[in-house]
C-alpha positions in Angstrom: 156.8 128.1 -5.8 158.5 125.2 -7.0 160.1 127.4 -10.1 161.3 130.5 -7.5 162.7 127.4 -5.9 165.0 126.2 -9.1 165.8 129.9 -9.4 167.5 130.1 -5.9 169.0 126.9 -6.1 170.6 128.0 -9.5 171.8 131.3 -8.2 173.7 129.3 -5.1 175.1 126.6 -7.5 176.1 129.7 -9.8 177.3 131.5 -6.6 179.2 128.8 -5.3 181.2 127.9 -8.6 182.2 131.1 -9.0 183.1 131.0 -5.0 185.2 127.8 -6.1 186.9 129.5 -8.7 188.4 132.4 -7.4 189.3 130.6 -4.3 191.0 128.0 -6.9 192.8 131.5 -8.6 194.7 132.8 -4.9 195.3 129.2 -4.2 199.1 128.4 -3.7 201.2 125.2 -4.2 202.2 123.7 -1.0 205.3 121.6 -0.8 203.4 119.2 2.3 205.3 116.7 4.1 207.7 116.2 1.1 210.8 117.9 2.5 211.0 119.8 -0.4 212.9 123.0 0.1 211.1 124.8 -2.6 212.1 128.3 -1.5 214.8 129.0 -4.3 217.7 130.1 -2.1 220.6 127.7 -3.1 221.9 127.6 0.8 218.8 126.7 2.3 218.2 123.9 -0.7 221.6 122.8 0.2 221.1 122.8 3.7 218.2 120.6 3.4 220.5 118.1 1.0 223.1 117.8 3.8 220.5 117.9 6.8 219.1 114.5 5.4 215.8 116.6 4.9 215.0 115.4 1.7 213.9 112.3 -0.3 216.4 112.1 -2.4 220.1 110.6 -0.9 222.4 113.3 -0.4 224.9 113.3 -3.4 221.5 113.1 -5.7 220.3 116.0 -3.5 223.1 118.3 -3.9 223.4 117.8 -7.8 220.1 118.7 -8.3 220.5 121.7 -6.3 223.5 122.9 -8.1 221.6 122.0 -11.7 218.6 124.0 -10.7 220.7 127.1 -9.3 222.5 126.9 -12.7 219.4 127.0 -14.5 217.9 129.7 -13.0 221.1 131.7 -13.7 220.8 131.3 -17.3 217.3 132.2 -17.2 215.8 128.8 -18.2 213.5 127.9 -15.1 210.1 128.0 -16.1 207.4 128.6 -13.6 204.3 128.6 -16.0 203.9 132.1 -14.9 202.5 131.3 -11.9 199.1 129.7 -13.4 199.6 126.6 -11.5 196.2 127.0 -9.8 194.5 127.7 -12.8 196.2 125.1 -15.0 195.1 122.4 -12.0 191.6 123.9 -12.2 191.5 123.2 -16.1 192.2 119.8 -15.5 188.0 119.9 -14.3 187.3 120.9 -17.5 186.9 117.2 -18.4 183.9 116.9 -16.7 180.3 118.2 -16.4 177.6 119.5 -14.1 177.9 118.3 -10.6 181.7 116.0 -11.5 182.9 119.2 -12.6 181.7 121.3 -9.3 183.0 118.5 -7.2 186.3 118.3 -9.0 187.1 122.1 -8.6 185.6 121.9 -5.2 188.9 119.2 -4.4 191.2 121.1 -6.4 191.1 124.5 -4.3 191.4 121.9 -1.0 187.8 121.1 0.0 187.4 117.6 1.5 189.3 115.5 2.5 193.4 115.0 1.0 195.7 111.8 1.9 198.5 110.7 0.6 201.2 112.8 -1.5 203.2 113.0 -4.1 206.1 112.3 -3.1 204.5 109.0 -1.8 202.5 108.2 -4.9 200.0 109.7 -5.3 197.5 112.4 -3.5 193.6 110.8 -3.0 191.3 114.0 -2.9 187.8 113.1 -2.1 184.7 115.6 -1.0 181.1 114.8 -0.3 178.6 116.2 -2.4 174.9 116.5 -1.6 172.4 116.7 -5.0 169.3 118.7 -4.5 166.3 117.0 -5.9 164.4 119.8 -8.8 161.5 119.5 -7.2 163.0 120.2 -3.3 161.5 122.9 -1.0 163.3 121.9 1.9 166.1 120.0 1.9 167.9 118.7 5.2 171.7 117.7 5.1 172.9 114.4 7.2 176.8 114.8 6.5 178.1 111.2 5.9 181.6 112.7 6.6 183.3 114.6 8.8 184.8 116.4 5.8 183.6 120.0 3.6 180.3 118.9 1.8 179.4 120.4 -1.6 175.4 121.6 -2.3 174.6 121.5 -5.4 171.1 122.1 -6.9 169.5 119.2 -8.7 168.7 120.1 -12.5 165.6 122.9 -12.9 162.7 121.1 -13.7 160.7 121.8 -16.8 158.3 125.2 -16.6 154.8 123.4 -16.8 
């Protein structure tokens, strides 16, 4: 019993990394409460500059519109090709086993966020629940009001 149980935990702790990262592959930068006009249309950017709808004071604003704009002309904005999800999910890569689970699971936005960028620094935390090995029933009492991670405790040793 107890090794069909490590099995089915496995296959959901399998199941859900691999739900983790493909949500983590459509994910898509958000520019938040920054003010950050980040749609690439030089009036709109500009419009934000003189609208007072930016961090940055307006003359500061307006330069840096008008450098970016120039950039892009001359071809030399790079994007990363668009793997900014997937380069934030490497950054998980650091750690092992359940960290690494509960990293991903804050990178594609489970949890709870506060804080920002533009303010700091962004604080991503998530609850995570560790199955004992030798579990057959398991009942979750949430400590937060946040998403809650599941993973399955490590397979015990066939006897």
């Amino acid at each position: 019993m107890t090794s069909s149980l490590n099995f089915r935990l496995a296959r959901i702790a399998t199941c859900c990394a691999a739900a983790l990262l493909s949500l983590g592959a459509t994910a898509q930068i958000a520019s938040g409460t920054t003010g950050i006009d980040a749609t690439g249309d030089a009036k709109s950017e500009m419009n934000a500059c003189k609208t007072g709808k930016t961090q940055q004071d307006r003359e500061t604003c307006m330069i840096e519109v008008r450098n970016a704009n120039a950039a892009k002309r001359a071809g030399k904005v790079d994007n990363a090709n668009g793997q900014f999800a997937a380069n934030a999910l490497k950054r998980c890569d650091v750690f092992k086993g359940e960290d690494q689970v509960a990293c991903q699971a804050r990178i594609v936005g489970y949890g709870k966020t506060e804080g920002s960028v533009a303010g700091g620094g962004a604080i991503r935390q998530v609850e995570t629940v560790v199955v004992p090995a030798d579990a057959t029933n398991v009942r979750v009492q949430p400590q937060t009001s946040t998403d809650i991670v599941v993973i399955p405790g490590p397979a015990a040793a066939p006897q």
